[in-house]
C-alpha positions in Angstrom: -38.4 12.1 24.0 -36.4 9.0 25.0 -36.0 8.1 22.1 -34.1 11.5 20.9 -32.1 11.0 24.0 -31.0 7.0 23.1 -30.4 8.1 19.2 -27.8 11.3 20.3 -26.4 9.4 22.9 -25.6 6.7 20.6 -24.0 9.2 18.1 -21.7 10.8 20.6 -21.0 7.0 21.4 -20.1 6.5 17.8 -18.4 9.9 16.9 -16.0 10.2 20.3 -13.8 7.6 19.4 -13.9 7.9 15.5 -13.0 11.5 16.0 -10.1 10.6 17.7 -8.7 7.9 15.5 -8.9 10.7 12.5 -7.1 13.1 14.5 -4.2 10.4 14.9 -4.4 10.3 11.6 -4.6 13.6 11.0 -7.9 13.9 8.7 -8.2 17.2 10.2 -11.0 18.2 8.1 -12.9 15.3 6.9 -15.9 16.0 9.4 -16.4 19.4 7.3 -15.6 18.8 4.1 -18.0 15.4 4.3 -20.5 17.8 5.7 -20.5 20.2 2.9 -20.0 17.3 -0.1 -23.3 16.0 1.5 -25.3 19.1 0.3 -25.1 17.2 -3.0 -26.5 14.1 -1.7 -30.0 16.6 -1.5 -29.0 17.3 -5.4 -28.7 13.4 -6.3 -31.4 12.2 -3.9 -34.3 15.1 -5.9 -33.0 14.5 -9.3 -33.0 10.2 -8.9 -35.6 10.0 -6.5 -34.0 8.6 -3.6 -34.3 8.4 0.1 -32.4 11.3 1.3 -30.7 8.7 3.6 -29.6 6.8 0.6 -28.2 9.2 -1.0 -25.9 11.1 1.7 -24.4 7.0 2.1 -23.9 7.2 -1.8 -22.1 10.5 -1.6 -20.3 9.6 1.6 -18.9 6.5 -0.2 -17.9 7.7 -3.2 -16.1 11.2 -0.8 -14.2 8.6 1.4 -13.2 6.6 -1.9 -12.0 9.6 -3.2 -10.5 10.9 -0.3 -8.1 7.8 0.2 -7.3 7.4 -3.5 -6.2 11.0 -4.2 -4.3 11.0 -0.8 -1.3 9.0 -2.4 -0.9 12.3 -4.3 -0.9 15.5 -1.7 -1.5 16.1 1.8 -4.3 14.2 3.4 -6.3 18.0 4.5 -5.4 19.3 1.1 -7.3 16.4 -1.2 -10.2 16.6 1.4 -10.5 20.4 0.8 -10.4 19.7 -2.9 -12.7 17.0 -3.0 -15.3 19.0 -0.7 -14.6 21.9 -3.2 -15.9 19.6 -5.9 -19.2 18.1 -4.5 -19.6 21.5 -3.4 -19.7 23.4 -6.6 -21.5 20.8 -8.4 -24.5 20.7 -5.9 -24.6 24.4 -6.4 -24.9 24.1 -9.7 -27.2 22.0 -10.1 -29.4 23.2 -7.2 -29.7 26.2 -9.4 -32.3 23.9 -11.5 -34.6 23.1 -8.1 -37.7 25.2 -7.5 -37.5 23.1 -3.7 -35.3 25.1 -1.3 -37.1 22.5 1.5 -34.7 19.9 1.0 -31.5 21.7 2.2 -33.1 23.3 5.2 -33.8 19.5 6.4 -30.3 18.6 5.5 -28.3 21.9 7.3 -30.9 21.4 10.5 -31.7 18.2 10.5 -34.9 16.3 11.6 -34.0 15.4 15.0 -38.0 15.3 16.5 -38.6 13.4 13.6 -36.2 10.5 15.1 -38.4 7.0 14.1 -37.2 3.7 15.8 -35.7 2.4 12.6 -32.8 5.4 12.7 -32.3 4.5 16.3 -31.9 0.7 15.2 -29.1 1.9 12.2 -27.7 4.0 14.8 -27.5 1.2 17.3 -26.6 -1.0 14.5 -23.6 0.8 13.8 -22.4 1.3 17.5 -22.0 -2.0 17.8 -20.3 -2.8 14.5 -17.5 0.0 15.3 -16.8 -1.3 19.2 -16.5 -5.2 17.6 -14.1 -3.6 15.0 -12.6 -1.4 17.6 -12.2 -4.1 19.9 -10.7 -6.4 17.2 -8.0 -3.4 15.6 -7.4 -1.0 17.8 -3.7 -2.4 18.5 -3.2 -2.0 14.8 -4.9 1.4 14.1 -2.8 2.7 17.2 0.5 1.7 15.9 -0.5 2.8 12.0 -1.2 6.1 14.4 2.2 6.1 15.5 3.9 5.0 12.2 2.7 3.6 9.4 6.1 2.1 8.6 6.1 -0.2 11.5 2.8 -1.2 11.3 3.7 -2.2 7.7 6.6 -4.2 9.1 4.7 -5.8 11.5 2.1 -6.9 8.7 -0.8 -4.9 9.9 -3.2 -4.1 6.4 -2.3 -0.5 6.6 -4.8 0.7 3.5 -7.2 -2.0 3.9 -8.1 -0.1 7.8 -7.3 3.5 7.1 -9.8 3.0 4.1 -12.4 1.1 6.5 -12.1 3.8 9.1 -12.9 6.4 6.0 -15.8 4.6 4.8 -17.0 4.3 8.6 -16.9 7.5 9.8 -18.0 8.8 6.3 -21.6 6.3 7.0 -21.7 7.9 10.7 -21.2 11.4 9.7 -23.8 10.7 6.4 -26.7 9.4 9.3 -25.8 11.8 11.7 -26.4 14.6 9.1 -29.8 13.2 8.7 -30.8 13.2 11.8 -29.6 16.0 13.9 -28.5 18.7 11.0 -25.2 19.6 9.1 -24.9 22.4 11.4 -24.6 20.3 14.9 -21.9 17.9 13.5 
């Protein structure tokens, strides 16, 4: 039981202050649409034979690529909307070809008395990683919150941490998934 408690404390350590940096930037939606492009992580991880864990970091990397590529071209809510709509429809369709329906219910509720001391470790892991990063760019991310044009000017690498907070919070949300359910993030 303390160990449940440690792992989701950790998490709302991790999520509090990513959520806010993507609401400065105003990536509205990515919690959601990550959460429903990970249904096809369960798709990729029973047709390739992967740890489900694996597989929703694959997906996660390849929707926060995605994500910051196709933002050049539309509205930041608008490609993540798409790009959800995508991994969306393609895990449906190919979940049509599973006989297992067991995989999704561990995805959509997760397997949070399951918790083993490794997850805690990779959730630990991660805390640390985003407070050093925090602690070492949060001047920067503020003023790329405020305007991207200054920050520019004042030779901050605007794309290099708007990806980097993407691919971060697209690896929090992908373990979080796994352990406490699609439906609690």
């Amino acid at each position: 039981m303390t160990l449940i408690l440690l792992t989701i404390i950790s998490i709302s350590a991790l999520l509090a202050p990513m959520g806010c940096i993507m609401l400065w930037h105003r990536y509205n939606y990515f919690h959601d649409g990550l959460v429903h492009a990970c249904l096809f992580s369960g798709v990729l991880s029973y047709f390739l034979d992967l740890p489900q864990i694996f597989s929703m970091m694959i997906v996660a990397t390849i929707f926060a690529t995605l994500v910051f590529i196709l933002k050049f071209y539309s509205n930041k809510n608008a490609v993540v909307s798409l790009v959800s709509s995508a991994f969306l429809a393609t895990s449906i369709i190919l979940a049509s070809k599973l006989n297992e329906r067991t995989l999704f219910d561990s995805m959509l509720f997760g397997d949070i008395f399951m918790i083993e001391w490794h997850s805690f470790y990779l959730v630990l892991g991660m805390l640390v990683v985003i407070f050093i990063l925090l602690w070492k760019y949060l001047d920067q991310i503020v003023l790329m919150s405020v305007d991207q044009s200054i920050a520019k000017i004042s030779n901050a690498p605007v794309h290099f941490i708007e990806f980097f907070i993407l691919l971060i919070l697209a690896l929090i949300i992908a373990v979080s998934i796994k352990l406490i359910g699609a439906f609690l993030i």
